[in-house]
N, C-alpha and C positions, 0 to 999 in steps of 0.2 A: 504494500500500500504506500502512496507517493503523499499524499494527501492530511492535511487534517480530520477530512471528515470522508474518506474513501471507505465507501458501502465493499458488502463482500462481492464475490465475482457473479454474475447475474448473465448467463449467455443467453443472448435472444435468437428467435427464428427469424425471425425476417431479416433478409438479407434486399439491400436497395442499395446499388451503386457504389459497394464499396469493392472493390480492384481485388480481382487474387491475385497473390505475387508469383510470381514462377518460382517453387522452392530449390532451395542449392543442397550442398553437402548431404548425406544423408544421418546428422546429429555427430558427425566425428567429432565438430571442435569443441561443440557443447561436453560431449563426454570425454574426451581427452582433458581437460580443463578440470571434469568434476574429477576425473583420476587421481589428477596431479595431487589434485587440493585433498581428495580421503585419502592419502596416503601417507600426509604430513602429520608430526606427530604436531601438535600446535601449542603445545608449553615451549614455545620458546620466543624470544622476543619479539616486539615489534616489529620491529625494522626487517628483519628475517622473515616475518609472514608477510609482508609487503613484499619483501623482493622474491618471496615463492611465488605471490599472488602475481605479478609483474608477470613471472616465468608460464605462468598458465596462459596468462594474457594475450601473450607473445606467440605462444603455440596455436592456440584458439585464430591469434591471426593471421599465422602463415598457413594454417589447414583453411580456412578459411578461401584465401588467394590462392591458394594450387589447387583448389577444386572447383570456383566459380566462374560460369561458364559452358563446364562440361554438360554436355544434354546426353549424351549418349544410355546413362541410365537416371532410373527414376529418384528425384531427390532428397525425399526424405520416407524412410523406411521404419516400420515401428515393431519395436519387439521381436529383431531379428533371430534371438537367441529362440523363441520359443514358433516362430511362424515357417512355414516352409508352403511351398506354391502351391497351390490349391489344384485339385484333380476331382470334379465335381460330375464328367461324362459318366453319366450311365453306361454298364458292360455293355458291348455289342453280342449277339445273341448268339448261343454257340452252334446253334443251326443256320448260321447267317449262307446264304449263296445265291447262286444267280445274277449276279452284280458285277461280273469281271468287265463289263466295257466302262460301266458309270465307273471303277473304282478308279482306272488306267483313266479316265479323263482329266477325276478331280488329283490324280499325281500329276498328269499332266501339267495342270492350271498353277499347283503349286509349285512345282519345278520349274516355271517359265518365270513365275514371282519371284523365286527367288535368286534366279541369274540376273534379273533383270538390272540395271545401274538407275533408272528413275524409277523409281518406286512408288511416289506418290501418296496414299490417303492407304486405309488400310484395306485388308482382302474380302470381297466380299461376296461368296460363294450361297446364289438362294437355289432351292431346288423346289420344286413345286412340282404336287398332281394329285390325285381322288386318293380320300383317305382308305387306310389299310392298302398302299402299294408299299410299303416298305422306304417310307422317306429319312425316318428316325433310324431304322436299323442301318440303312445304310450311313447317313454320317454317323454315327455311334461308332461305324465298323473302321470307317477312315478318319475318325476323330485318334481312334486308339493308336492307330498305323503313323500317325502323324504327330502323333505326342512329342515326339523327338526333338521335334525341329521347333517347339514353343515351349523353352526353361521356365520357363516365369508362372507356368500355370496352365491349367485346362477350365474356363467357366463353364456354367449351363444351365439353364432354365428353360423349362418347359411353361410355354406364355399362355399354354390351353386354350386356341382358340378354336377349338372344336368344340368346347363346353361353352355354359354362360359366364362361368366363375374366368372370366381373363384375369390374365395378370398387367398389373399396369409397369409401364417403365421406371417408377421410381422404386419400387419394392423391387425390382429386378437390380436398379442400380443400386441400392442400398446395401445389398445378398453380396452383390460383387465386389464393392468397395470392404464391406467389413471380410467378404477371402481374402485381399488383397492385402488383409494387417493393418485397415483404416479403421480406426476409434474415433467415430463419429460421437464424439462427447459431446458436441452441442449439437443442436438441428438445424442441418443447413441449409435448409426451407424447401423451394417446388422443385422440379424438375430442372428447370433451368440452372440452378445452383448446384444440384448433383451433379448437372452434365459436365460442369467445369470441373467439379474434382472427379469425376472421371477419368476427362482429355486428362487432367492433371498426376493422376497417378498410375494410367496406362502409359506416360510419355517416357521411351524408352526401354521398353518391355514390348517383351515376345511372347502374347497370350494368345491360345486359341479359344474363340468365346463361340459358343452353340445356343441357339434358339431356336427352339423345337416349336411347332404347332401355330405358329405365328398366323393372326389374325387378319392386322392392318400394318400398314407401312409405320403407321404413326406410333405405334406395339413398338418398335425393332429400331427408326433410325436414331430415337438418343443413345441405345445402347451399343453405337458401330464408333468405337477411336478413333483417331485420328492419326494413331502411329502404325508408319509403317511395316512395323515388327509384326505387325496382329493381324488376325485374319478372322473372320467372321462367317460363319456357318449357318445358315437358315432355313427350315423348311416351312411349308405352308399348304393352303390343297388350294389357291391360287395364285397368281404370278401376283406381287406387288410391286414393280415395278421401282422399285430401290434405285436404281441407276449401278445395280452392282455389276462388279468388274466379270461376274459367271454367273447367267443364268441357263439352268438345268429345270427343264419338266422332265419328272421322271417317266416311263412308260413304264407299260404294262408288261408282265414276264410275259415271255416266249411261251410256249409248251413244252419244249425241252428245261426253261429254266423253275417251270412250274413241278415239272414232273422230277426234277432235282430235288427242290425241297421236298418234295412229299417222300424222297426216299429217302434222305436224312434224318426224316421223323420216323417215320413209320418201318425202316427198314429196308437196305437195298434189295435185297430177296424176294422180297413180299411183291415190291416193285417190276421185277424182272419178271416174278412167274403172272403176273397179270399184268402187261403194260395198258393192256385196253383200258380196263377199270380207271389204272392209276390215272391215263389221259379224261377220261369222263371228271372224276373228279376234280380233275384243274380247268375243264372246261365253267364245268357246275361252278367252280368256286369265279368264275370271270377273271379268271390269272393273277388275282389278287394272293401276293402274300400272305395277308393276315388270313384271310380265309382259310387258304391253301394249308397253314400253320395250324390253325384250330384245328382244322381236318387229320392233318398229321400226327400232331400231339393226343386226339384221341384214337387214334389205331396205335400206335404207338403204348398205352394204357390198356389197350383190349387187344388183345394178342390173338384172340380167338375169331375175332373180327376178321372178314376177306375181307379184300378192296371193293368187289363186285358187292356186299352188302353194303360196305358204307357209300358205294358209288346210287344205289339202291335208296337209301335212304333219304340221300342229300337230293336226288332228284323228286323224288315224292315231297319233301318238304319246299322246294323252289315250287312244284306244281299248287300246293295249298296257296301257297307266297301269293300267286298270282290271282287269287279268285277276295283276297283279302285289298282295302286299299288302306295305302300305307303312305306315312307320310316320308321325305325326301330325305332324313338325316342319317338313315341306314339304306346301305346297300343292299338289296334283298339276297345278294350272294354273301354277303358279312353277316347277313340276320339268319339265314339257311344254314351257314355254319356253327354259329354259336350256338340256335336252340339246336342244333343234333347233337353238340356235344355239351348242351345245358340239362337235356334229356335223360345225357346217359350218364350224370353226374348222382354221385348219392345224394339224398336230401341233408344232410350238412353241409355239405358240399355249394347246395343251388343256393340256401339260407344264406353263407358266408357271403358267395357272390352277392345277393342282393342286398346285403347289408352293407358292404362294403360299398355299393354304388351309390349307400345314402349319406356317404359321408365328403364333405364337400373341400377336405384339406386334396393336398396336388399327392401324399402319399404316406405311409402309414407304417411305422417300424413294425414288425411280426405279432409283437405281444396284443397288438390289438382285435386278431381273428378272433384268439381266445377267448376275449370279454365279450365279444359279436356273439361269439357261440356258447357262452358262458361255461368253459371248459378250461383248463389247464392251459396256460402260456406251449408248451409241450404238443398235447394234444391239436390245439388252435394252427400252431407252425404245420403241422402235418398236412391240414386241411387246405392251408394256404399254398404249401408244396404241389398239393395235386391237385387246383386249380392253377399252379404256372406248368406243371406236366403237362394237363390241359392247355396250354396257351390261353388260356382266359387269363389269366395274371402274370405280373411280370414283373423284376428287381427294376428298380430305378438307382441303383448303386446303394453307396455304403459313404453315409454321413460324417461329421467332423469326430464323432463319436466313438465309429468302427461297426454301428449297430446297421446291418441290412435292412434296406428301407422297399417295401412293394406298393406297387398301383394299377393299375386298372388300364387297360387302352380307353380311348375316348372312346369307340367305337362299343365296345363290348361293355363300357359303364352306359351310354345310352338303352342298350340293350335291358341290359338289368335293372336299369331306373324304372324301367317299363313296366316290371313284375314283385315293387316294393310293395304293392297294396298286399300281396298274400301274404304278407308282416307282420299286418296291424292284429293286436298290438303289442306283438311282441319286439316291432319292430323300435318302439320309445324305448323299450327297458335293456335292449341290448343297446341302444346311444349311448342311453346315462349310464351303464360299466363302460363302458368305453371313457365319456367323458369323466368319472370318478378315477377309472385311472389315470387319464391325464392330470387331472386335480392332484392327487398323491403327488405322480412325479416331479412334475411343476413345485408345488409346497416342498419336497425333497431337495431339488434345485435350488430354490430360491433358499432355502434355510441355510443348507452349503456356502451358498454365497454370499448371501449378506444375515448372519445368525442374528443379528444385533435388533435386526428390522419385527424379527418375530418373538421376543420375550427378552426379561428383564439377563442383561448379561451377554444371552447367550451363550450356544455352545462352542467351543473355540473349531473353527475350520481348517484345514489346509492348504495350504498352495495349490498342491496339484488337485483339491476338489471344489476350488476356486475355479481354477481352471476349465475343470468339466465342466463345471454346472453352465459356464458363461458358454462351450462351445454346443453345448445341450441345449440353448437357446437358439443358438444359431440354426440349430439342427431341424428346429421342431417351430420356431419362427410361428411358420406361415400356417402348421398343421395346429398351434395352440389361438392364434386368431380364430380358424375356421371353429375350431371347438366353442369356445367363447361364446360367437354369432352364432351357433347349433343351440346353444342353451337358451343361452337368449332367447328367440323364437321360439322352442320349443317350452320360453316360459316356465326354464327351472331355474328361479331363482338362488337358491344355495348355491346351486353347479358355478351358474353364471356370476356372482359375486367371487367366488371361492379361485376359480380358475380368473377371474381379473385379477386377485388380490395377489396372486403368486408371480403373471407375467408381469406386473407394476414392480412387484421389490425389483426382478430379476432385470427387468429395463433402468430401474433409478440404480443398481448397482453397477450396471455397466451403463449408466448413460450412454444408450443406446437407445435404435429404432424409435425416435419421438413422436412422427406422426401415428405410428401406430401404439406406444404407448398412452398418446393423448385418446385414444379412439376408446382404446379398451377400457381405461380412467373413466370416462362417462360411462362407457356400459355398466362396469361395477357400480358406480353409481345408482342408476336406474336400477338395475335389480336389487341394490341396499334396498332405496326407500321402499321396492314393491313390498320385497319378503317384509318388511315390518321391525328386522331387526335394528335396532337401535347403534348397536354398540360395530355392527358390521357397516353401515351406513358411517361412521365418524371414521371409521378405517380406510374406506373409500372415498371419503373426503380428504384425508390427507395425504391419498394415494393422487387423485386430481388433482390436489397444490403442488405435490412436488413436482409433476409436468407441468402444473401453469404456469410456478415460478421459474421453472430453466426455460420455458419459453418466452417470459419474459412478462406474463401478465401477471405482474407483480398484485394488484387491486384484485384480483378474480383469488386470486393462490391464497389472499388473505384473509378475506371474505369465506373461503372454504374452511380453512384453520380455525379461523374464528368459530365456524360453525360447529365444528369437530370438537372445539374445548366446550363447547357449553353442553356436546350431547356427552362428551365422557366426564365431565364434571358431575352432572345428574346424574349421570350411572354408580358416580365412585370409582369409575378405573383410572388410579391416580398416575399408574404408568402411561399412559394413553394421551392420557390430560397435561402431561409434563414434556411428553414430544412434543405437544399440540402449540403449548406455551412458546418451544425453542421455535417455531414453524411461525407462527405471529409475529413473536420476536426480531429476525431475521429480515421479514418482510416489511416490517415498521423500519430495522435497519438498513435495509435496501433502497427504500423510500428517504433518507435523514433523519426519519423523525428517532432522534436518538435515545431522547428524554423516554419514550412510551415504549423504545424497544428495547431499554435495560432493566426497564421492572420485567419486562416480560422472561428476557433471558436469568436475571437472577433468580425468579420467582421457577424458574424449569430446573436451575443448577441445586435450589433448594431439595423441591422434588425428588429429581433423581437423587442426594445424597439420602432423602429418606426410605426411597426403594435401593439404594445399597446397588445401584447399578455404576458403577464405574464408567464404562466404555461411552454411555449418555450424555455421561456428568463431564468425562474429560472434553468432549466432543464439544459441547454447549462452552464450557469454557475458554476455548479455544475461539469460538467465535466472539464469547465477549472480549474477549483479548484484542480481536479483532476492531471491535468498536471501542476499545479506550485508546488502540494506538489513532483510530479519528478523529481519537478527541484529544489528544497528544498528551494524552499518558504513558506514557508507553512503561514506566516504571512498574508501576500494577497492570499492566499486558503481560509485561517479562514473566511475572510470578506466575502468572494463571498457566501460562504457558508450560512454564514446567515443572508444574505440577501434573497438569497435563500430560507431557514426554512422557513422566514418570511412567504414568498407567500405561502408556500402551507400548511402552521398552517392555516392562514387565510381561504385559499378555502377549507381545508377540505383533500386534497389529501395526505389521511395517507402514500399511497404507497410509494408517491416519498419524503415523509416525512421521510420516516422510511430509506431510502435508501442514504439520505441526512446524516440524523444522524449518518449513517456508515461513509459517508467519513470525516462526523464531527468529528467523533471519531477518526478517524485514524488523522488527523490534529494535532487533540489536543495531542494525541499520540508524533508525531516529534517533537513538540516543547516543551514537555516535554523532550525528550530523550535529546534536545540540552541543557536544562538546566542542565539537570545531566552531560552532558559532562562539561559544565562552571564549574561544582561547586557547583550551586546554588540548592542543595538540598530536602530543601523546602516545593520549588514552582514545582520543576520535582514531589513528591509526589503528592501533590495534585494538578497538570494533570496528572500521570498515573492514580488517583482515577476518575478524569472528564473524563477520556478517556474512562476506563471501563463502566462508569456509562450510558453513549451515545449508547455505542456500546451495552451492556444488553437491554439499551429500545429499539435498534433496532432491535438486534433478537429476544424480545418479542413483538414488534408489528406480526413481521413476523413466529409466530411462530402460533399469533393468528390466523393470516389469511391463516393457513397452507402449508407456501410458505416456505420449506424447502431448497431449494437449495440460496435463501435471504439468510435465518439462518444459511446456513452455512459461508456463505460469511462473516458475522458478528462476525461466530466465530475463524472462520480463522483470521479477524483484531484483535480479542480481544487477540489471541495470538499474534499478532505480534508488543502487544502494546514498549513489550522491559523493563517493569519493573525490576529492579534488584531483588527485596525481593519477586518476585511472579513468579518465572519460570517455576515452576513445574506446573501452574494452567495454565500455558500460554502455556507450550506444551502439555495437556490436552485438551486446547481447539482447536488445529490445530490438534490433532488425530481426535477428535471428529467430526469436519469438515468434514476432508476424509472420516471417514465413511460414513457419510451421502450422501458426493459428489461420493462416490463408490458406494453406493448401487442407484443412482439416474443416473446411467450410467455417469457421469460425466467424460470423460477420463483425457479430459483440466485441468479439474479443482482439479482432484488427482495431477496430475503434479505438478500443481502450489505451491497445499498444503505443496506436499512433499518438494518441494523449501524452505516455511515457517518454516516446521517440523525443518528441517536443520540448519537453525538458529535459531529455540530455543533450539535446543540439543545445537548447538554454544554458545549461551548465557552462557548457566550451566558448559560451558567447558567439555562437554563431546564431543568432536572432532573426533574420529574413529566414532561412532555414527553419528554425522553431517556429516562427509563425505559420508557417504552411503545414508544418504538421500539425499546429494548435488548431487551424479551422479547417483543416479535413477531420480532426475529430469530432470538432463542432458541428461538423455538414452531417458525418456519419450518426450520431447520435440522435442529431433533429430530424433523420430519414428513419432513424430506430424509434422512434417517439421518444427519447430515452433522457427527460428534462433535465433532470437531478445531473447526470453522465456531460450534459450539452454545458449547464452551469458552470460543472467545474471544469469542465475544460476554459470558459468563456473566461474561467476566476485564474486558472495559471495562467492564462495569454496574457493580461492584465498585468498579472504579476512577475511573466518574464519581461517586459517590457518595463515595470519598477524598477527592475535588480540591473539595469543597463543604462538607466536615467532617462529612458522614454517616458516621460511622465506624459505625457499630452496621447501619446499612442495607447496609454493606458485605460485610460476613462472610458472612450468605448465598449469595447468590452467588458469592464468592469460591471459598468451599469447595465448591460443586457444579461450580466449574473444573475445581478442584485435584480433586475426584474421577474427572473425568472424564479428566484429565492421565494422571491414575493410572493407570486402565484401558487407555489409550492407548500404556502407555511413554515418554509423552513428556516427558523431560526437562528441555527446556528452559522449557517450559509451563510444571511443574511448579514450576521456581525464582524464576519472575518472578511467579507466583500467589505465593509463599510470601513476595517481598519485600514484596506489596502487603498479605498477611494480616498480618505486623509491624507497616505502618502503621496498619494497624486493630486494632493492640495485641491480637490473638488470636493 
C-alpha cells in the first residue's frame, strides 16, 4: 500500500480501454532477485543489505535486457514446476479405418505448412459433412499422429452443436487459458478480453487446438491464434466458411471401406464367409461409420449372430422406419442401427442409456452409471463397458485427474432422449444419486481446498490435495454447472443450494471461473430462500458477496453481508456472524469509510478469538493491519501482523503466510520512509533493506506455487517500497507487475499499477512522465467506475506536483479529489486533500 488511506486490492471485471502490454521475460528476474535476497542470512549490517539488495537489483536488470524483445516464446509462464502441456484429445478409436486418402491429405497440408518460409496466421484445417460419417474419429486419429510436431500442448473441446446445450467461446477460452497454466484471478470480462489473453499467451507456442461439432462460425473464430506455430482443427456437418487455409467435406465410405470396419468389429472370418450379408449391411447402414460401428460392435457381443441375420434384421427395421414419419435430426440409417442394437441390449443396459441421455453435462466420469442404476461404482462401470462394446458409448479421454471420462455421441443421445418417458419416475430418483454424489465430491473438494471456509479451524490440508481438488474442478467444471441447473429445474432445492455452496468455496479459493461463479452464486441463492432455510440462505449470501466484491460491486457484496449478519445473528451462529462482520468490514474499507469498517473488523477479530479459531482471527487481523497502515499507523499494523505470521508459520498455511509477508513488507516499508523523513538515516536503510527482503520471500513463495497474479502484487509493493538510492529497481519492479497483471487480464489491477508506476517516475523526479501515468490511472478508474481508486490517484498527481514546487499545476487536481471526496463522504480523503491544497496556498 502506497497511500494513506489505500483500501485492500479490489479486482474488477470490466475491462474498458485499458492496453495489454505485450509481456517479456517469463518471471526470471522477479525470481532470480527473490533468490538472491532468501538466501541472505540478514543479521548483518546495513550497509551490507543495501549493497546485496543493489546486487539483486542489478541482476533483475541485466535479465531483464537480455531477454526483452524476444517473441519467439510465450512471456510469462506460471507454475512451471508443477504445469506441463496439456493433452486434452480424446483417444482415436481403436477400430478406427477406412480413412487412408483423408489421413495422406491432412499430412499433406501439414507438411506443406511446415516447409513453408511465410507462414502467416495460424493453420486452419475444417472438415465438414452429415453426422455419424466419422469427422471426430478421424481428426482424433491425426490429432494423435501429429502430436509431435505441437510441444506446447494438444486442446479440445467439443462445442456440441449437434445438441441445444452449445458451448459458447468464452467457457471454451476460459478451459484453455487455465490448461495453459493461466490463473485467471481476476475476471477478465467478455469475450473480447479473453481473446487478447488468448492471442497473448498462445504467442509463440506450438499448440494443436480441436473443435469438434462446431455449430456456427461465430462458435470457432475467437478460438483460432494468431500464431503461426498453431494449427486449428475443426469439424462440423456444415461448411462454415472460416476463410480456412483446408477445407475438407468428408465423404461417405466406399463399400470396401465400409465392409472394413464391419470386419474389425465383428471379425475378419465372419466377414469372408459371408461377404454378401457383410455388403447388405453397409448398404443398410448408408456407409455411414457410426452406423456401420453400432452394427459391428453388436455382432461383435453376439457371436452366435450371422451376418445374414443381422443383415435380416436391420432391413426389417429401415422397412418399419419408412411407414413411420420422423423428424430430420436422425438418420433413419443411424436410428435402424441403434434400436437393433438398443433391442438386443439387457434392460440395464437400455435404462443406463437412457439415463444417461438425461443428463445435460458434455461427459460423465464412470462412477456415475452406478448411481443411474443404483448399483455398485463396480457393477455401474460394467454396464457402461458394454454399452461402449456396443458402440452406443464412448471414452472422451482421461481428465486433469487420470479418472476416464465417457459420453454419448450426439447422435445416439438424440436417440435415447426419445425413450426417457419409460423412466418416469424412476427417472428423478436416479438424477438426485447422481447429483448427491456430485454434492459429496464437490463438498470433499472444496473442504480439501479451502478447510477454513467450512468450520471453525479447520482440518489442516495438503499440498498435493490442494492441488487435486483445484484440478478436480477443472475436470468437472462444466459437468458441476450442468448438475447445479439439473437441480434447479428439477426444483431440488437442498441439491441445488448444497452443490452451489461447494463450487463457490472451490471458485473463491482458486479465484477462478467468475462468470460462472457469479451464475451459480444466484442460483444458491434462489434455492436458499425457496427451501426456507435460514441459516443456508446467509451462506449463500456470503457466497454472492465474495463474487460481487472481486467483481467489483463493492455496494451489492455489502448489502449481501449485511444481510447475512443479521440472519446469522438471529440464528446465534456466532461463527457465521463473525465472517459476516470481517465481509462488511472490508467492504466499508474498500469504500474509505474507515471509521465504520474498524468496528466492524475489530468486532469479527473479537469473535473469532471467542470461537478459539485462529486461522479467522489471524486472517481479519491482517486486514486491519491493513487499514491502520491507511491511516498511517503502521506501528500497530507491525504488531497485528505478527502476531498474525505467528499463526500461520505454526499451522503450516504458507499461503496466507506469504500474503502476510507482503503486507509485512509494505509496513516495514512506511516506517522506514518516516524515518528518512526524521533524519534518521540509518535505521530508514536498513528497513528499506527489511522491506525488500519480506516482500522477495513473498513473491518467491508465490512464484513457487505458480500464483502469479500474488507475485505481482509483491512486486508492485516492492516498488512502492520509496527507497531513495534504488529507484530505478523500484520502477522496474511496478513495470514488471503490469505486465504480468496485463497479460492475466487484470484491468483493476493495470490501473492500480499505473497509479504506483506514477510515483516512482515521481520519486526520480521525472514529472511529465509521472503525470501521464497519474491520468491514465485516473482515465482507467473513471472507465472502472472506481471513484474512491480515481480520487486518489487525482490526490498523488496533486501531490507529485507539490514535492517538485509545481504548486499552481497542483490545484487542479487537487480539487477534483476533494470533489470527489465530497461526493463520496469521505472524510478522511477529504482532510489530507485539504492539507495538501494549503500547500499549494489555495
Amino acid at each position: 500500500m502506497t497511500g494513506p488511506l489505500s483500501p485492500p486490492e479490489e479486482p474488477k471485471r470490466r475491462r474498458r480501454g485499458i492496453p495489454l502490454a505485450a509481456p517479456v521475460a517469463a518471471g526470471i528476474a522477479a525470481a532470480a532477485a527473490s533468490v538472491l535476497a532468501a538466501l541472505v542470512d540478514w543479521d548483518v549490517p546495513p550497509l551490507a543489505k543495501v549493497g546485496l539488495t543493489a546486487g539483486a537489483a542489478l541482476l533483475v536488470g541485466l535479465t531483464t535486457w537480455a531477454t526483452t524483445g524476444k517473441q519467439d516464446q510465450p512471456a510469462i509462464t506460471a507454475g512451471e514446476a508443477q504445469w506441463r502441456p496439456p493433452d486434452q484429445w480424446p483417444p482415436a478409436p481403436e477400430h478406427f479405418t477406412g480413412r487412408v486418402d483423408d489421413l495422406a491429405e491432412l499430412r499433406q497440408v501439414f507438411t506443406a505448412r511446415r516447409k513453408a518460409k511465410d507462414l502467416g496466421p495460424s493453420l486452419v484445417v475444417s472438415v465438414y459433412g452429415r453426422g455419424g460419417i466419422g469427422k471426430s474419429a478421424l481428426l482424433a486419429r491425426f490429432a494423435q499422429e501429429a502430436a509431435q510436431w505441437f510441444p506446447d500442448g494438444r486442446l479440445y473441446a467439443n462445442l456440441r452443436g449437434g445438441v441445444d446445450a452449445e458451448v459458447r467461446p468464452e467457457e471454451v477460452l476460459i478451459g484453455f487459458l487455465r490448461a495453459l497454466g493461466v490463473r485467471l484471478t481476476t475476471d477478465p470480462g467478455g469475450l473480447d478480453e479473453l481473446r487478447k489473453l488468448w492471442l497473448t499467451w498462445t504467442k509463440g507456442r506450438r499448440i494443436l487446438i480441436g473443435l469438434d461439432n462446431a455449430h456456427t462460425a461465430q462458435q470457432v473464430k475467437p478460438l483460432i491464434p494468431a500464431e503461426p506455430g498453431c494449427a486449428v482443427l475443426v469439424s462440423s456437418r456444415q461448411p462454415l466458411f472460416l476463410g480456412a487455409t483446408f477445407d475438407k467435406q468428408l465423404g461417405q465410405f466406399s463399400e470396401a471401406q465400409g465392409v472394413e470396419l464391419l470386419a474389425r468389429l465383428a471379425g475378419g472370418e465372419r466377414v469372408v464367409d459371408d461377404l454378401a450379408s457383410a455388403k447388405q449391411i453397409v448398404a443398410l447402414c448408408d456407409n455411414l461409420p457410426l452406423a456401420i460401428s453400432i452394427c459391428g460392435g453388436r455382432l461383435a457381443t453376439r457371436e452366435q449372430w450371422t451376418l445374414r441375420e443381422m443383415a435380416g434384421r436391420l432391413s426389417d427395421e429401415r422397412r418399419r422406419l419408412d411407414q413411420l414419419e420422423l423428424g430430420p435430426t436422425l438418420d433413419k440409417s443411424v436410428r435402424a442401427s441403434v434400436q437393433l442394437s438398443y433391442d438386443d441390449c439387457t434392460g440395464m443396459q437400455r435404462r443406463l442409456l437412457r439415463l444417461l441421455s438425461s443428463l445435460t453435462s458434455p461427459d460423465v466420469p464412470g462412477w456415475v452409471a452406478g448411481e443411474l442404476l443404483d448399483i455398485s461404482v463396480l457393477d455401474g462401470g460394467d454396464q457402461l463397458e458394454a454399452l461402449i462394446d456396443a458402440q452406443l458409448a464412448e471414452s472422451s479421454g482421461t481428465d486433469q485427474t487420470g479418472t476416464i471420462r465417457y459420453r454419448l455421441h450426439d447422435l445416439v443421445r438424440v436417440f435415447a432422449a426419445e425413450l426417457t418417458q419409460e423412466d418416469e419416475p424412476r427417472r428423478r430418483a436416479a438424477i438426485e444419486r447422481v447429483l448427491y454424489g456430485y454434492r459429496r465430491r464437490a463438498e470433499e473438494a472444496a473442504q480439501e481446498r479451502w478447510p477454513q471456509d467450512w468450520s471453525r479451524g479447520g482440518h489442516r490440508s495438503t499440498g498435493a490435495g490442494q492441488v487435486h481438488a483445484g484440478d478436480w474442478l477443472n475436470a468437472e467444471r462444466l459437468s458441476l454447472i450442468a448438475m447445479v441447473s439439473l437441480a434447479s429445474q428439477l426444483q431440488l432445492w437442498d441439491l441445488t443450494w448444497g452443490l452451489a455452496r461447494a463450487f463457490c468455496s472451490l471458485c473463491h479459493s482458486l479465484r477462478a471461473y467468475w462468470s460462472d461463479w457469479a451464475a451459480v452464486a444466484e442460483l444458491g441463492c434462489q434455492a436458499a430462500e425457496r427451501s426456507g432455510d435460514r441459516r443456508a440462505l446467509g451462506i449463500s449470501l456470503m457466497d454472492r458477496a465474495a463474487v460481487q466484491g472481486g467483481l467489483g460491486r463493492r455496494a451489492a457484496a455489502r448489502a449481501d453481508a449485511e444481510r447475512a449478519l443479521e440472519l446469522f445473528t438471529g440464528l446465534g451462529e456466532s461463527w457465521w456472524a463473525a465472517r459476516a462482520m470481517r465481509t462488511v468490514g472490508m467492504s466499508l474499507f474498500s469504500d474509505g469509510h474507515l471509521d465504520r469498517a474498524q468496528e466492524f473488523l475489530i468486532g469479527a477479530i473479537t469473535a473469532f478469538k471467542g470461537e478459539d479459531d485462529l486461522w479467522w482471527l489471524a486472517r481479519t487481523q491482517r486486514n486491519l493491519a491493513e487499514m491502520r497502515l491507511a491511516e498511517r499507523r503502521p506501528e500497530e499494523a507491525r504488531e497485528l501482523l505478527e502476531d498474525a505470521l505467528e499463526v500461520f508459520k505454526r499451522d503450516g498455511n504458507r499461503y496466507s503466510e506469504a500474503q502476510t509477508l507482503r503486507a509485512y513488507g509494505e509496513v516495514i516499508a512506511a516506517q522506514a520512509r518516516g524515518q528518512s523523513r526524521e533524519g534518521d538515516h540509518r535505521e530508514a536503510m536498513a528497513g528499506f533493506a527489511k522491506a525488500g527482503h519480506n516482500l522477495n520471500r513473498a513473491a518467491e513463495m508465490f512464484r513457487q506455487r505458480g500464483e502469479l497474479w500474488e507475485e505481482a502484487r509483491c512486486l508492485r509493493a516492492a516498488g512502492e517500497v520509496g527507497d531513495p538510492s534504488n529507484g530505478l529497481r523500484e520502477l522496474e519492479m511496478v513495470r514488471r507487475a503490469e505486465e504480468i497483471l496485463a497479460a492475466l487480464g487484470d484491468s483493476w489491477g493495470v490501473a492500480r499499477t499505473a497509479l504506483s508506476t506514477g510515483r516512482a517516475l515521481a520519486r526520480l523526479g521525472r514529472i511529465e512522465e509521472s503525470e501521464r501515468e497519474l491520468r491514465r490511472a485516473v482515465q482507467a478508474f473513471e472507465e472502472l467506475d472506481d471513484r474512491w481508486w480515481m480520487a486518489l490517484s487525482l490526490r498523488y498527481l496533486g501531490e507529485a506536483h507539490l514535492d517538485t514546487g509545481g504548486s499552481g499545476a497542483a490545484v487542479e487536481p487537487l480539487e477534483q479529489a476533494r470533489e470527489i471526496y465530497r461526493s463520496l463522504g469521505n472524510e478522511a480523503g477529504m482532510r489530507r486533500t485539504l492539507e495538501l491544497l494549503r500547500r499549494a496556498g489555495s
